[in-house]
C-alpha positions in Angstrom: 15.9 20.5 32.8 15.6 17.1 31.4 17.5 14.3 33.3 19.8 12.8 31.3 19.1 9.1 31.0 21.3 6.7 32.8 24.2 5.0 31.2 25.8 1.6 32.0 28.9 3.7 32.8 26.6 5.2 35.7 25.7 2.3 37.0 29.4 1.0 36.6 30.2 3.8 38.8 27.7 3.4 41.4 28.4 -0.3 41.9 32.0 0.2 41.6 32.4 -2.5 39.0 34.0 -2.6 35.6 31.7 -1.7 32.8 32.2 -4.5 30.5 31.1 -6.2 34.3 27.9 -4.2 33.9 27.0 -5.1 30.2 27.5 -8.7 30.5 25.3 -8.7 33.9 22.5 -6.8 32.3 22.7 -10.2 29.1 23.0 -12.9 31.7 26.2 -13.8 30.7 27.4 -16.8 32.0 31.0 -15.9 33.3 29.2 -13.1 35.9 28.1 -14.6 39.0 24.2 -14.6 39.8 24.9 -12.0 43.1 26.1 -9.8 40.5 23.9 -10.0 38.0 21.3 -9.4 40.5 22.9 -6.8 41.9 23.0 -5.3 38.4 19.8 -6.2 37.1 17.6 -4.9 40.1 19.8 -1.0 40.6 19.0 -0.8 36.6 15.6 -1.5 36.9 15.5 0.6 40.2 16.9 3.5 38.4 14.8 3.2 35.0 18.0 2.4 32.7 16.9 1.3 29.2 19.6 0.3 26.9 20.5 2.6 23.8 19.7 0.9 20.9 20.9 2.5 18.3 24.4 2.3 19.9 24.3 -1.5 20.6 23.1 -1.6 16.8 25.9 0.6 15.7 28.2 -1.9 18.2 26.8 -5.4 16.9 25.9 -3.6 13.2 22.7 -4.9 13.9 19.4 -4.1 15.8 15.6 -5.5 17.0 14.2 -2.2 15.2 11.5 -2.9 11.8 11.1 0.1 9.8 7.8 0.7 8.5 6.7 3.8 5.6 3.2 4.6 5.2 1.8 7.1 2.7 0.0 8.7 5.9 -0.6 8.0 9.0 -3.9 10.1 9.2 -5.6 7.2 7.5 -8.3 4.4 9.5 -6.3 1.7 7.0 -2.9 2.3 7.9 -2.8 3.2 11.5 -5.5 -0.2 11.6 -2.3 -1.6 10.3 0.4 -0.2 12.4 -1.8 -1.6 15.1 -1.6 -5.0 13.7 2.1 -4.8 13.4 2.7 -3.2 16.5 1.4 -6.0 18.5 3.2 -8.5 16.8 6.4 -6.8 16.9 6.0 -6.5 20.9 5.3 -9.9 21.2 8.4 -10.8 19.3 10.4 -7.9 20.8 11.0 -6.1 18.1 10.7 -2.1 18.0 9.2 0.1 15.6 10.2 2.9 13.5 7.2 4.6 11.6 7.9 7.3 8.7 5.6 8.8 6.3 6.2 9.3 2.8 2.7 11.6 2.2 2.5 9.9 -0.9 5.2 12.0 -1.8 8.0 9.2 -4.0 11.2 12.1 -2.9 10.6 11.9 0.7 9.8 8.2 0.7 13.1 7.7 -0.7 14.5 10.2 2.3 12.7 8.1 4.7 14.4 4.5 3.1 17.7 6.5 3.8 17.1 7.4 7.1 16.2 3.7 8.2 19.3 2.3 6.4 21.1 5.0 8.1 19.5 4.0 11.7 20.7 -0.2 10.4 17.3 -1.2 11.3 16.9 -5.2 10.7 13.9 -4.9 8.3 11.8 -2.5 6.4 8.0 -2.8 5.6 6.5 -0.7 3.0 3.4 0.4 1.5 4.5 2.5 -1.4 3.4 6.2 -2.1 1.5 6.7 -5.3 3.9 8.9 -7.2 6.6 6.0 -6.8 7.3 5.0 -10.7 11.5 4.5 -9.8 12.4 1.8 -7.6 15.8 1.9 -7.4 15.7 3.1 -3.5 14.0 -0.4 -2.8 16.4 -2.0 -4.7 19.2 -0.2 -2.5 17.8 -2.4 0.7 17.9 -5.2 -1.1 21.2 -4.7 -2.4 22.4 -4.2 1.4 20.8 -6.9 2.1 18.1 -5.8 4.7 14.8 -7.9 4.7 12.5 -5.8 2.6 8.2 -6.5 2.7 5.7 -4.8 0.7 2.4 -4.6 2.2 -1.0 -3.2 0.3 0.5 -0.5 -2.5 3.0 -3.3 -3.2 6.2 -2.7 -6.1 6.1 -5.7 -8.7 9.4 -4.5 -10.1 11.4 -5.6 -6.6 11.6 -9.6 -5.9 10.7 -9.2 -2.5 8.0 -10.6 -0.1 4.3 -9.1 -0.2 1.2 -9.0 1.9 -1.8 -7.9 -0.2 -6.1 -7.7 0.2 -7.4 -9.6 -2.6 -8.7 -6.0 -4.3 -9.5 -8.4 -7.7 -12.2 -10.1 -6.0 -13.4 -7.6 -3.7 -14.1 -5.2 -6.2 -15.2 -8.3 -8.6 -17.8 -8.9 -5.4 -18.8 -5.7 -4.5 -20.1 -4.9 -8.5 -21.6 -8.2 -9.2 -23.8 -7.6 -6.1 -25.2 -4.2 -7.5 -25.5 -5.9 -10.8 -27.4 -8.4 -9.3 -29.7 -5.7 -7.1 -30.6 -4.4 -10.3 -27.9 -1.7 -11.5 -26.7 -1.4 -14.9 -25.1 1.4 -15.6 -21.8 1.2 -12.9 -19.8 3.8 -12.5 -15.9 3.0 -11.2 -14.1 5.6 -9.4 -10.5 4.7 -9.0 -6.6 5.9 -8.5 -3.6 6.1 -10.5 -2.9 2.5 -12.5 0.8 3.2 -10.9 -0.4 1.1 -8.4 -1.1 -2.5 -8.3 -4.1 -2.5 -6.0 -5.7 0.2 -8.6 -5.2 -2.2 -11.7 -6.8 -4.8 -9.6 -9.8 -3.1 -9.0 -10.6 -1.8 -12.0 -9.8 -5.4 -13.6 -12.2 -6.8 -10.7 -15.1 -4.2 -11.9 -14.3 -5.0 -15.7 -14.9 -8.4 -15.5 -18.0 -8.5 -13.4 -19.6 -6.1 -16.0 -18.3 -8.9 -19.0 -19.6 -11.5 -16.7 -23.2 -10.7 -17.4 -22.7 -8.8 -20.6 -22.9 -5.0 -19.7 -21.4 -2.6 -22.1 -17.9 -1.0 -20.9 -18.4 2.7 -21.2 -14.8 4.8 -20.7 -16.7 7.8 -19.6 -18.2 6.2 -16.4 -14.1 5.4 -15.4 -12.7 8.2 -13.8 -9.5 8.5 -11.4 -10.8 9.9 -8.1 -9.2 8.6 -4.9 -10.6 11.3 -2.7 -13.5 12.9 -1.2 -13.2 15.8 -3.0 -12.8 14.3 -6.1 -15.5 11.7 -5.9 -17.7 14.7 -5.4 -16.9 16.6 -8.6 -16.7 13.5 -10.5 -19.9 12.3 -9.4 -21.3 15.5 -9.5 -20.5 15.3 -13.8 -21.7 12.2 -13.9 -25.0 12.5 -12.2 -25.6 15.8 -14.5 -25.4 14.1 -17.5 -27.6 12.9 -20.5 -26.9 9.0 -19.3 -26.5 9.0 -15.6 -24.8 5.9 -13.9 -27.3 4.3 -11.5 -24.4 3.2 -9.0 -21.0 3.8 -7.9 -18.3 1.7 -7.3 -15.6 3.7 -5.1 -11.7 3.2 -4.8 -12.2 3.9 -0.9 -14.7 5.0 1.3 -13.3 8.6 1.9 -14.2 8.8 -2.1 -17.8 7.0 -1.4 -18.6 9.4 0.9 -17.8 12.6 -1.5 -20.5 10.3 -3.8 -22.8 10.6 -1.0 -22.3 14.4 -0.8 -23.1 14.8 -4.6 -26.6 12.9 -4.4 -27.7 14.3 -1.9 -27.1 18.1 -3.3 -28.8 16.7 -6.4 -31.8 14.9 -4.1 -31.6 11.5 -5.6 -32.5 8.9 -3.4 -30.1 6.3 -2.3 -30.1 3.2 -3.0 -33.3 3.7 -5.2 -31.5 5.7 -7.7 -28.3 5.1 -7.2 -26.2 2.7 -5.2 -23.0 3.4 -3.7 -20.1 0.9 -2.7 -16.9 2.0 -0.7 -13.9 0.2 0.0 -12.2 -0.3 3.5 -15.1 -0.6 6.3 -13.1 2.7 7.6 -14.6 4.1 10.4 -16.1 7.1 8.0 -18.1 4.1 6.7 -20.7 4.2 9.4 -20.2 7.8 10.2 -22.4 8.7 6.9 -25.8 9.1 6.5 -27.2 6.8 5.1 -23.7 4.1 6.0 -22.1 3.1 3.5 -22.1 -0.7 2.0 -17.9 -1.5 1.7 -15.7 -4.1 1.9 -13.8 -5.0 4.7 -9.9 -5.1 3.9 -9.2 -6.4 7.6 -6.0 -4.0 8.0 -5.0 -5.4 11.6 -4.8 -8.4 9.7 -2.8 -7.0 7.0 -0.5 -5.7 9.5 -0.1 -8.4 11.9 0.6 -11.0 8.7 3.3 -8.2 7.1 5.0 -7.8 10.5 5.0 -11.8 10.6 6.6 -11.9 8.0 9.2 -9.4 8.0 10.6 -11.1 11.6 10.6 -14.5 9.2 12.9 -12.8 7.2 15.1 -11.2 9.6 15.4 -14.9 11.7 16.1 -16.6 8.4 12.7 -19.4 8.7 10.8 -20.4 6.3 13.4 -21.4 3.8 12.2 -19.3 0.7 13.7 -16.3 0.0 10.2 -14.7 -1.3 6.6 -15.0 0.3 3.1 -13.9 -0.7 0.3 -13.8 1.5 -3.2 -12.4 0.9 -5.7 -11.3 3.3 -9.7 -11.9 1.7 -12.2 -9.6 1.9 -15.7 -8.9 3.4 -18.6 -7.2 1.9 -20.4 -5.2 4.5 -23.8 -4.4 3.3 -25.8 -1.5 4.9 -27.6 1.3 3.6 -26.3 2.9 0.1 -27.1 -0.3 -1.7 -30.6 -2.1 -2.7 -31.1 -5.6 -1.2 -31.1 -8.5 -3.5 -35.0 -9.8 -3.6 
């Protein structure tokens, strides 16, 4: 049987002192003498007493715990970023709460309640791509609980954001295929629910008008995953005006691109080139690896959870932030060199 953890009012008992005695040695508090305190301090730590904090929140109605929603945690970009945030948050002392929403908008809602419920002291969020009602996020902010969007951020919410600059490093990414040669781009993106997807597709739009290529519809297609980048690559590279390169929402969806030429034996790059997005660690697990762009999610993470802790201390003066984290093209194998 599990040993139940120990309780101020056990070590209250032991020392034969009051408890309120025992909670104001274990703060320092300055009307308990320093023997006591001591005394206190080194039978907790001998006995492995950690205090409860959801009770001291429920006590002081508030708490040192950051509540963070992913869309999933089986993902190289978002447990990069828990990592990030982690680290900061220990540094600050701050705990962390981590739900997943699996990019479901019900249970992310469920999982908003559930941290309200638990009075954490901030929330961070990365919204799920079925989200199209906000009015959970606008329930924080009503209660007044620091509120940060990081990566899949919610324009209709006037809160703080951390985002990758997608624009640009999709804008980047295509202007170096044009450049290598490639004309006929195909872009495989997500659902325009999302910010980071608008900004992509804007950022492969506008490198195509930069040097005057035609826009065709038929080479934009929503595909966000591995099996969809297959099949839609697959249609595409069967067809009368195949696209000689690939520019990929992620680098899960790359990859299915991958899979596709190489059932149809075209050559990579020399046929067509493939860009990911993310430098995941699939990235260099492909063969050939795949060109990408770095979205730095440590980074992403440790500037979110910065933020956040800004909030909750009341610094910086403004009640909204925004702070971007650049990108960085990683060239390897999937795309031609630039003579």
């Amino acid at each position: 049987m599990k040993k139940p953890n120990l309780t101020i009012k056990d070590i209250a008992k032991a020392l034969n002192i009051s408890v309120s005695t025992v909670s104001r040695a274990l703060n320092n508090h300055p009307d308990i003498s320093r023997e006591t305190i001591e005394m206190v301090q080194n039978y907790a730590k001998e006995h492995k007493y950690t205090p409860n904090s959801l009770a001291l929140s429920l006590r002081t109605k508030q708490s040192n715990i950051i509540g963070v929603i992913v869309p999933e945690l089986a993902n190289h970009f978002f447990s990069s970023v828990l990592s990030g945030m982690e680290m900061v948050a220990e540094e600050e002392d701050y705990r962390v709460i981590v739900c997943q929403s699996s990019e479901n908008s019900e249970k992310e809602k469920h999982n908003i309640q559930t941290l309200i419920n638990a009075r954490v002291c901030g929330v961070l969020v990365s919204m799920a791509k079925t989200t199209t009602d906000y009015r959970h996020f606008k329930e924080l902010v009503d209660s007044e609980i620091p509120l940060v969007f990081f990566d899949r951020i919610c324009t209709g919410i006037d809160s703080s954001k951390v985002v990758v600059d997608d624009y640009y490093g999709t804008f980047t990414a295509v202007d170096y295929m044009i450049r290598s040669g490639c004309r006929r781009i195909a872009f495989l993106g997500a659902t325009l629910n999302l910010e980071i997807s608008k900004n992509r597709r804007n950022g492969y739009l506008d490198a195509l008008i930069k040097y005057g290529l035609p826009v065709d519809e038929n080479l934009i297609r929503q595909a966000d995953t591995k099996q969809l980048g297959y099949q839609e690559a697959m249609d595409l590279l069967q067809s009368d005006l195949r696209p000689d390169a690939f520019m990929a929402m992620n680098d899960y969806t790359a990859s299915g691109v991958l899979c596709a030429t190489k059932q149809l034996r075209l050559k990579v790059p020399e046929e067509v080139s493939i860009f990911g997005f993310s430098n995941s660690n699939i990235s260099q697990d492909t063969d050939p690896m795949l060109s990408t762009m770095d979205q730095h999610p440590q980074k992403v993470g440790e500037e979110a959870m910065r933020l956040i802790i800004e909030h909750i201390k009341g610094q910086g003066g403004e009640r909204t932030k925004n702070r971007l984290v650049r990108t960085t093209m990683i060239l390897r194998e999937t795309t031609r060199r630039i003579e």
